[in-house]
C-alpha positions in Angstrom: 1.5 1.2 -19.0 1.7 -0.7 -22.3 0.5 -3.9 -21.1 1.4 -5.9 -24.5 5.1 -5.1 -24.7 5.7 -4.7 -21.0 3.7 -8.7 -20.2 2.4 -10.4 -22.8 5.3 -10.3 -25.7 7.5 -11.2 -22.3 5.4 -14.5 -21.7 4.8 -15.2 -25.0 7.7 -14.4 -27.6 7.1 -14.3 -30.7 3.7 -15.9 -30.6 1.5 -12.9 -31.0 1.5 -11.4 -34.0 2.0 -7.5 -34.6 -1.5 -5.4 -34.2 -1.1 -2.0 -34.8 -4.2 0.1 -34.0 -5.6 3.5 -35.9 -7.7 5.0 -33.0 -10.6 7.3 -34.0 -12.2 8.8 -31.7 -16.3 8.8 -31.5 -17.1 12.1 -32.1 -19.6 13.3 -29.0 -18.7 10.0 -27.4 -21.7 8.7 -28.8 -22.9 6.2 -31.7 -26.0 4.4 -33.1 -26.1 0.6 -33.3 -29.2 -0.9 -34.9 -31.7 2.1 -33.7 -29.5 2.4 -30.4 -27.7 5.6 -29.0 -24.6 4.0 -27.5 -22.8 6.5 -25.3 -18.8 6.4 -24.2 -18.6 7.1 -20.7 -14.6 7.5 -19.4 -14.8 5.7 -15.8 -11.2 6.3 -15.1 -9.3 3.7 -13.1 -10.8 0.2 -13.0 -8.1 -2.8 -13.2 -6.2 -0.1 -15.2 -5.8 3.4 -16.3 -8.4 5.4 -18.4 -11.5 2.6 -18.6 -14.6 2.9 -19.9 -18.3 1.7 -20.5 -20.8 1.5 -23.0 -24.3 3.0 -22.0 -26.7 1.9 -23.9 -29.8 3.8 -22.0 -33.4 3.0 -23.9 -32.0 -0.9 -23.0 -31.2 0.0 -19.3 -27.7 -1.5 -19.9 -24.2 -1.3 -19.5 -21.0 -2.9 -20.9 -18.8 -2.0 -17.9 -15.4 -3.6 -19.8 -13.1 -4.1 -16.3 -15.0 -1.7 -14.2 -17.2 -5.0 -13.0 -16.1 -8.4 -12.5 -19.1 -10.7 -12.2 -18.5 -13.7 -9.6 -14.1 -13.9 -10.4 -11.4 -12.3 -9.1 -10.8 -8.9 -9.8 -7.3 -8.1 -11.4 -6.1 -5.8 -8.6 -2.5 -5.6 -9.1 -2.5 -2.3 -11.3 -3.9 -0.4 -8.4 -0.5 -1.4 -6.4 -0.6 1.1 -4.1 -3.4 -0.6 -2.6 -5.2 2.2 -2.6 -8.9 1.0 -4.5 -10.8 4.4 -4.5 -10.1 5.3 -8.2 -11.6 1.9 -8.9 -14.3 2.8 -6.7 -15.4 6.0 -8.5 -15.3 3.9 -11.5 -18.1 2.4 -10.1 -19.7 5.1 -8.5 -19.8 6.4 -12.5 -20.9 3.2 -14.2 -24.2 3.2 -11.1 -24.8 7.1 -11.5 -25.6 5.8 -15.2 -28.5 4.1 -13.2 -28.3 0.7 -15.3 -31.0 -2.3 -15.0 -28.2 -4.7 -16.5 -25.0 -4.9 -17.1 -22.1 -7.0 -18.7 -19.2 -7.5 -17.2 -16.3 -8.6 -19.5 -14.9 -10.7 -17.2 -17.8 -13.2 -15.6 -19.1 -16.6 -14.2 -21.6 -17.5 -17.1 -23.6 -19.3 -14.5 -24.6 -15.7 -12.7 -27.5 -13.3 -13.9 -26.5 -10.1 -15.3 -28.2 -7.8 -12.4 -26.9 -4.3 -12.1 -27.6 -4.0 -8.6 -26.2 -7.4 -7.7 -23.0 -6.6 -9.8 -22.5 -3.4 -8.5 -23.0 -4.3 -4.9 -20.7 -7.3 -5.4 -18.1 -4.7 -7.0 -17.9 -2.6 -4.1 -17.8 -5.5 -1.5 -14.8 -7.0 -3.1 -12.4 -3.7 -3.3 -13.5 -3.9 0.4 -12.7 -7.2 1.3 -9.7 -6.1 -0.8 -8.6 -3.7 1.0 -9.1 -5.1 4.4 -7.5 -8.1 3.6 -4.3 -6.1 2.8 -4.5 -4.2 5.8 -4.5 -7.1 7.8 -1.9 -9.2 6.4 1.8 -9.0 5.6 2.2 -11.4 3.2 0.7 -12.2 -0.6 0.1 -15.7 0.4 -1.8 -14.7 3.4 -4.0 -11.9 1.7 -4.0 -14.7 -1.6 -5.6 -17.3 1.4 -8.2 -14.7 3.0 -9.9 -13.8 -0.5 -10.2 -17.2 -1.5 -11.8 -18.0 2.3 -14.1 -15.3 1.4 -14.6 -15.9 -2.3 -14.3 -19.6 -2.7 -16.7 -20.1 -5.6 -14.8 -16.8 -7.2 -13.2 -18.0 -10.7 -9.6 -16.7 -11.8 -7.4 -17.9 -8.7 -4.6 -17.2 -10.9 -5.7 -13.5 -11.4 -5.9 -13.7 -7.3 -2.5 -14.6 -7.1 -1.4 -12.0 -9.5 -2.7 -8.8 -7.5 -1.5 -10.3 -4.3 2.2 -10.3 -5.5 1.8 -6.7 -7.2 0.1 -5.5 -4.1 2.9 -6.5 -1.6 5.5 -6.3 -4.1 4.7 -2.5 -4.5 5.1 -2.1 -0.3 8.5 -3.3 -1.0 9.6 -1.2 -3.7 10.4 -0.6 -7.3 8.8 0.4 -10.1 5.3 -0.6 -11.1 5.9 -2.3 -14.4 9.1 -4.3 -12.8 6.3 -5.3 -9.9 3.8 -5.9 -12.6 6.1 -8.2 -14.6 7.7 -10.0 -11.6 3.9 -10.5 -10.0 3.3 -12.4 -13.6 6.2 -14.7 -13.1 4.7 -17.1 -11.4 
């Protein structure tokens, strides 16, 4: 899905200007930064297709990108089937990599950077997820139930989001027309 011509030039005309992007790619999936081997590990789906992470392993460290949100809500409504187990092996990669910390690129700046926290946290929420979409029929009620559970969660509007993608996939249609009409808020 190409997210910039399919959601953001649609709520924004005109106002971003044109980008185009040469992609090289790393050869070994591996680089050096300042005396650091920094390896390119593909995690597969996260809050989209074909994520990945940055393992920096003599620092004990990940940048995990999407794979791990960090006290907000996680941007669900790409995995509008409801079904959260790619996202899940995502994570299972990013902790097979055995981590001590990790950065999440979306995060409360108030919480610690705790790979065990963040990862246990991860899993909990495409749980709650999940359950909370099993047990209700509606966006607003699933959209009510994550912030009982997550109140202190930033990125209600993120929250939102997914729940409209989510039931707007039961319904039907394509998933960039869901995607877009989830964003129309």
């Amino acid at each position: 899905m190409y997210a910039r011509e399919v959601l953001w030039d649609l709520m924004w005309p005109g106002q971003i200007p044109p980008s185009p992007v040469t992609a090289v790619t790393v050869p070994g999936k591996r680089l050096t930064l300042e005396g650091h081997d920094l390896h390119i590990v593909e995690s597969g789906h996260a809050d989209s297709d074909d994520s990945a992470v940055l393992h920096v392993p003599d620092l004990g460290r990940v940048v995990a990108g999407d794979a791990i949100c960090s006290g907000v809500h996680m941007y669900l409504a790409e995995s509008a089937d409801g079904d959260f187990g790619p996202w899940r092996q995502a994570v299972d990669t990013l902790a097979a990599l055995k981590p001590r910390r990790i950065v999440a690129r979306h995060q409360n700046r108030n919480l610690d950077d705790n790979a065990a926290r963040l990862i246990a946290e991860t899993r909990r929420y495409l749980d709650d997820a999940a359950a909370a979409l099993a047990a209700h029929d509606t966006p607003a009620d699933f959209f009510d139930a994550m912030l009982k559970r997550y109140p202190e969660h930033l990125g209600p509007t993120v929250l939102w989001v997914s729940a409209r993608a989510l039931y707007l996939a039961r319904e039907g249609g394509g998933p960039v027309q869901n995607l877009i009409a989830a964003w129309r808020l």
